[in-house]
C-alpha positions as CSV (number, residue, x, y, z in Angstrom):
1,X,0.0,0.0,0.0
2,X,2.9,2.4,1.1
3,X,4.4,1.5,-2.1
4,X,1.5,2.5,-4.4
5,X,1.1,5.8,-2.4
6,X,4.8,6.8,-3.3
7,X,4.2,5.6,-6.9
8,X,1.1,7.8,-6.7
9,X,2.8,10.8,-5.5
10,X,5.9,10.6,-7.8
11,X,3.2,10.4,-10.7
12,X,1.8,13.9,-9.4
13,X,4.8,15.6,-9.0
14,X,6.4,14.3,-11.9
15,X,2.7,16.0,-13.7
16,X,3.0,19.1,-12.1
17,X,6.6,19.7,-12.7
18,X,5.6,19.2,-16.5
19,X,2.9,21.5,-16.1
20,X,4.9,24.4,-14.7
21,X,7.7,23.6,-17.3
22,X,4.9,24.0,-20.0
23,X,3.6,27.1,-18.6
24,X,7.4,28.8,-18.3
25,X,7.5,27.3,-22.2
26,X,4.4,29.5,-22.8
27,X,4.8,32.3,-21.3
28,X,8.6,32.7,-22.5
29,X,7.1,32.0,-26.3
30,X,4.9,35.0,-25.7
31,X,7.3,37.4,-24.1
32,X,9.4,36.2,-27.5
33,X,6.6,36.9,-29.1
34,X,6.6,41.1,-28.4
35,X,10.1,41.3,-29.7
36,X,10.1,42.9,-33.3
37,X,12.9,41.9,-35.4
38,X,15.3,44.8,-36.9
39,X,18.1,44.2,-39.4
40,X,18.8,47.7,-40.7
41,X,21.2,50.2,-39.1
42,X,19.1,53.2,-40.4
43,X,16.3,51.7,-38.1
44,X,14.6,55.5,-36.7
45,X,14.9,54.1,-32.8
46,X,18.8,52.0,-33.4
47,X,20.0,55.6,-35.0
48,X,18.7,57.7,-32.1
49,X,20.0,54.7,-29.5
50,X,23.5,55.2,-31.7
51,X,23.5,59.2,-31.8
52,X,22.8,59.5,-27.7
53,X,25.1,57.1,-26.8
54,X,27.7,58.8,-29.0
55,X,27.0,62.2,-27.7
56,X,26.0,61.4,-24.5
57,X,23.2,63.7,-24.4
58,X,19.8,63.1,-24.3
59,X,17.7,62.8,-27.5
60,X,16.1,65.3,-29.5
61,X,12.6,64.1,-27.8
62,X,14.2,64.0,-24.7
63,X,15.1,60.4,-24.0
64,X,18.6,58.7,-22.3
65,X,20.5,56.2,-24.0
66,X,21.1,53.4,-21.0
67,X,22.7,49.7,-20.9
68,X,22.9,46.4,-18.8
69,X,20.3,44.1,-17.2
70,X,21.3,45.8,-13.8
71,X,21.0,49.5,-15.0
72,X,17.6,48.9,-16.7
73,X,15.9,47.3,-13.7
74,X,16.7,50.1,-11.7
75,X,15.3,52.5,-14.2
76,X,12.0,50.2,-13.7
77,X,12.7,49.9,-10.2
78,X,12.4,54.1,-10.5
79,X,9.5,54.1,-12.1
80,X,10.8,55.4,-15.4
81,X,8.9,56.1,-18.4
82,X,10.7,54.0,-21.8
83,X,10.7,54.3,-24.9
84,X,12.0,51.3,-26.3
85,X,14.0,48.4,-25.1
86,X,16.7,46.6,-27.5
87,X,18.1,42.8,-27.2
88,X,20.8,41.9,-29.1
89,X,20.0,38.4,-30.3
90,X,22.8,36.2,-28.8
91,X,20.6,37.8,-25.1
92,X,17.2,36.9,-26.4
93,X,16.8,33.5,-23.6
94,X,17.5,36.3,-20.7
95,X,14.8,38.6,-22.5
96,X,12.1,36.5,-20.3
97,X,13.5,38.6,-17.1
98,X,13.4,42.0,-17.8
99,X,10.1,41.5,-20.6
100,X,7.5,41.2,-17.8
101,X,8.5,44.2,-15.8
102,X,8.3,46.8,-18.9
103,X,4.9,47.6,-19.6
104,X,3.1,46.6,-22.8
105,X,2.9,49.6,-24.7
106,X,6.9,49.8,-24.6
107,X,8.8,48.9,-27.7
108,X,10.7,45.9,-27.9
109,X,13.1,45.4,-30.4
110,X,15.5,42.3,-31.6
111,X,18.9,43.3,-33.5
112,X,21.3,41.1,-34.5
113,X,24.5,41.2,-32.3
114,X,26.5,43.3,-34.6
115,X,23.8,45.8,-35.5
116,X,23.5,46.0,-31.2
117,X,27.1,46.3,-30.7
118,X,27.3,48.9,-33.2
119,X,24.7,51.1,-31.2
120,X,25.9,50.3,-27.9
121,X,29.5,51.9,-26.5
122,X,30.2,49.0,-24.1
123,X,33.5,46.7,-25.0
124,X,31.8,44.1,-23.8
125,X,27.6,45.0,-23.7
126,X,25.5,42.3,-22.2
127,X,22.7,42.4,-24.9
128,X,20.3,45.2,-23.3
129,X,19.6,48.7,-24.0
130,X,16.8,51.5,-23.7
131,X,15.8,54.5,-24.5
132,X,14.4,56.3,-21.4
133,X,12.4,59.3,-20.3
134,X,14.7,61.2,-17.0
135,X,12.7,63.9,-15.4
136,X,13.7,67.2,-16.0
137,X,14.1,69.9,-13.1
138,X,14.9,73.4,-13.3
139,X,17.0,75.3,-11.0
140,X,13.9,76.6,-8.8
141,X,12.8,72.9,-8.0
142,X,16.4,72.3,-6.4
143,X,16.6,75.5,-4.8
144,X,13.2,74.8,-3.1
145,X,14.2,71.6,-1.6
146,X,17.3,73.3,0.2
147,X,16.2,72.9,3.6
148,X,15.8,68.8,3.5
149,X,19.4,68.6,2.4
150,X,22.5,70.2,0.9
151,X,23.2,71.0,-2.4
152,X,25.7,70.0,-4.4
153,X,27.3,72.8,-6.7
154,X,29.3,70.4,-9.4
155,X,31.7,72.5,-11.6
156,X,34.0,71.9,-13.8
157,X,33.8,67.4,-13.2
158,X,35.2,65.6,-16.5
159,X,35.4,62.1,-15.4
160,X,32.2,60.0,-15.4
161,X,33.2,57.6,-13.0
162,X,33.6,60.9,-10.7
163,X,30.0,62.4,-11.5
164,X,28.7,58.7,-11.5
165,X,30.2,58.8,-7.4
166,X,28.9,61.8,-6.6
167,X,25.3,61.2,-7.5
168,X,25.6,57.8,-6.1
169,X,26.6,59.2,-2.7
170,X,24.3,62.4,-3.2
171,X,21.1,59.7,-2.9
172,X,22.8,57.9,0.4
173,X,23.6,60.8,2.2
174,X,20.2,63.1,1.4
175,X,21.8,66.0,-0.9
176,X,18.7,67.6,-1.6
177,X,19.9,67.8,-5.8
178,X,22.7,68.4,-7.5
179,X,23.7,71.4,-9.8
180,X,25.6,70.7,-12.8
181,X,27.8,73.8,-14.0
182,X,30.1,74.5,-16.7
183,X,32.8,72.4,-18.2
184,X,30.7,69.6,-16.2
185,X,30.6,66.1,-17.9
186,X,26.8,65.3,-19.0
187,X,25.0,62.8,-16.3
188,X,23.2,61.0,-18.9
189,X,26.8,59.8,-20.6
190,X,26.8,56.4,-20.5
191,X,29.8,55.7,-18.1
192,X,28.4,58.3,-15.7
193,X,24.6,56.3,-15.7
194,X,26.5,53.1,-14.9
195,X,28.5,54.7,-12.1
196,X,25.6,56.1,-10.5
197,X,23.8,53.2,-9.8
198,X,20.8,54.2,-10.8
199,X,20.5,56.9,-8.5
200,X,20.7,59.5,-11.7
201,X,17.0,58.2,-12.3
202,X,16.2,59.4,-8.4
203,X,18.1,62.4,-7.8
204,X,17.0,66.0,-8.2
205,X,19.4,66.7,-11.3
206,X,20.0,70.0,-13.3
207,X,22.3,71.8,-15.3
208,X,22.4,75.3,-14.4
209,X,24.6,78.7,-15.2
210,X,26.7,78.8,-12.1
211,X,26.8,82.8,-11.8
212,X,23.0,83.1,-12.0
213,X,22.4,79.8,-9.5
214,X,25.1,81.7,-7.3
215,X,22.9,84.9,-7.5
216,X,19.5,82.8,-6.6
217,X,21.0,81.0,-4.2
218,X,22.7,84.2,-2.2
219,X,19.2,86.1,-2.4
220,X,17.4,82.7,-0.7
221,X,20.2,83.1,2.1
222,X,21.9,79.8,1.2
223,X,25.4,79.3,2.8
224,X,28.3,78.8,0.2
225,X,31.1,76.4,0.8
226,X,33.8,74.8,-0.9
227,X,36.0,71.8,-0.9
228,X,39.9,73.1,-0.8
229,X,42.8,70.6,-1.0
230,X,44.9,72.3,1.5
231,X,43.6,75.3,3.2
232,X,40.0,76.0,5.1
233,X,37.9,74.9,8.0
234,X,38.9,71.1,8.8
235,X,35.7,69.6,7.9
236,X,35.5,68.0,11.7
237,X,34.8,71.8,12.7
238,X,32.6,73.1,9.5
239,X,29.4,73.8,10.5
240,X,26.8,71.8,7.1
241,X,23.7,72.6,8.9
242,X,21.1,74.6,7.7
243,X,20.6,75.2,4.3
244,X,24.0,74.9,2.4
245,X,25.6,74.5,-1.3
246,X,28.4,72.6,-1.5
247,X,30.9,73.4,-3.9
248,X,33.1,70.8,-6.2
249,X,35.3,71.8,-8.8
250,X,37.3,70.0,-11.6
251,X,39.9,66.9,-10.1
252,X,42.9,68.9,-11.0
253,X,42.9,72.6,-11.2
254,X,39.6,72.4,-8.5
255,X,37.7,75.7,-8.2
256,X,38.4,78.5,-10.2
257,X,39.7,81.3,-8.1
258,X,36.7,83.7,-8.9
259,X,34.2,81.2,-7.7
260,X,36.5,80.8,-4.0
261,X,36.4,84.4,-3.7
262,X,32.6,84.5,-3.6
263,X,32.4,81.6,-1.1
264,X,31.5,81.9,2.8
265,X,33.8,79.2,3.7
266,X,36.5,76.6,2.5
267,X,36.6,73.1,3.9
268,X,39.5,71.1,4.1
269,X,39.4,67.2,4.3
270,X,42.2,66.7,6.6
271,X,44.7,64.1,5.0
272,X,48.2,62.7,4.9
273,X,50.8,65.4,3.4
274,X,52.3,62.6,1.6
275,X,48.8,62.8,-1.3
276,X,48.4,65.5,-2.9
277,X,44.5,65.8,-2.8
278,X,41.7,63.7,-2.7
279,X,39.6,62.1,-5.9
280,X,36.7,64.2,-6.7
281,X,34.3,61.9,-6.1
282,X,35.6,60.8,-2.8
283,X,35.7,64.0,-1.4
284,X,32.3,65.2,-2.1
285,X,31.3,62.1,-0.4
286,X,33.1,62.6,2.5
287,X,31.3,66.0,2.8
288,X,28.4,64.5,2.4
289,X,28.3,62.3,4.7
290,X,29.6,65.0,7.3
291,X,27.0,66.9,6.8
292,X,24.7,63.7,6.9
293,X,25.8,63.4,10.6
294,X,25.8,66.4,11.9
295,X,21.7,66.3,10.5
């Protein structure tokens, strides 16, 4: 009798495993199924994919070129608005993950590996890429949010990886948005999205003219500070409470000597003599997270 009863329930599961295989079968043959084929380069959506990547700059309609399974569900994760999604076709079996969380209107398109590779700037792309809608804030919406967090004046930053840092650790720490000045490498490049972690979806981001945010922000009473290599308040004593921009200029000639003169105060990251300065990125994240504390 025991006998029979194990029989009877190997039979079962052996049945339902089947079933749920079919079902996976079906329901990966219909995610397939919303993937339109595209063999030409001169495709309107692959050339505008190729032009923003290239420029790093957003698209004429406003969208952001981005890349990789983990960038793209943490633009879902951010709740932004796509355009169009791309699979190269050598990444069409891992197409069943990211398929179901992108909503059905979305466009979903299936390039051949060289036509994908062509479009994307990674050396070695994992077979995703999108087109994406960032919101767009001007320099009023930052300045508004001033008292939940400091600012982050960024002028002058040319390495993604930097930028990519810095809005990273702006998220964390609770910057309240991040300006983006002159000479300032564009957020929606491609090495500074990957950098970020996907906090560039999430953070209150906008290029601005320095000398007019400067103005805006001295007649709202906003506090100006900078980061200084070797002279300045050691940031132990700085006083980031309150509402406060935080100044970061380029990683070798820092601030430009017109913007220090107009500061109210100069922070120094106390260090070993023997380095010369501190990365960009790290040391508006050490600032950051000062000010995080003392809030």
């Amino acid at each position: 009798m025991a006998r029979i009863i194990r029989r009877g329930v190997h039979v079962l599961k052996t049945m339902l495993n089947k079933q749920r295989s079919e079902t996976r079968t079906l329901e990966q043959s219909a995610e397939a199924g919303r993937l339109r084929r595209i063999e030409g380069r001169h495709n309107a959506l692959v050339k505008e994919l190729r032009h923003a990547f290239g420029r790093g700059e957003l698209t004429p309609s406003g969208e952001c070129a981005i890349e990789g399974f983990r960038v793209i569900e943490e633009a879902v994760r951010s709740g932004v608005k796509f355009r169009a999604v791309f699979f190269s076709e050598s990444a069409q079996p891992r197409a069943a993950r990211l398929l179901p969380q992108i909503g059905a209107h979305v466009e979903t398109l299936l390039l051949p590996d060289k036509l994908f590779s062509g479009a994307v700037p990674s050396e070695s792309p994992q077979g995703v890429a999108a087109l994406v809608n960032i919101k767009k804030y001007s320099l009023e919406d930052a300045l508004s949010r001033a008292s939940s967090g400091p600012l982050l004046m960024i002028t002058g930053i040319q390495d993604p990886g930097n930028l990519g840092t810095i809005l990273r650790s702006a998220e964390a720490f609770g910057a309240s948005g991040v300006l983006l000045g002159e000479g300032t490498v564009s957020p929606y490049n491609s090495k500074v999205v990957r950098g970020s972690a996907g906090s560039v979806f999430r953070v209150m981001l906008t290029k601005v003219d320095t000398a007019k945010a400067i103005q805006q922000m001295r007649s709202q009473g906003i506090r100006l500070v900078a980061t200084s290599s070797h002279k300045g308040v050691s940031l132990p004593e700085a006083n980031l409470n309150g509402e406060v921009a935080i100044f970061v200029g380029n990683e070798g000639a820092g601030l430009d000597k017109k913007l220090l003169a107009q500061m109210d105060e100069l922070i120094m990251i106390p260090h070993s003599p023997k380095v010369e300065s501190l990365n960009a990125g790290v040391a508006a994240s050490i600032i950051l997270y000062e000010a995080a504390r003392q809030r």
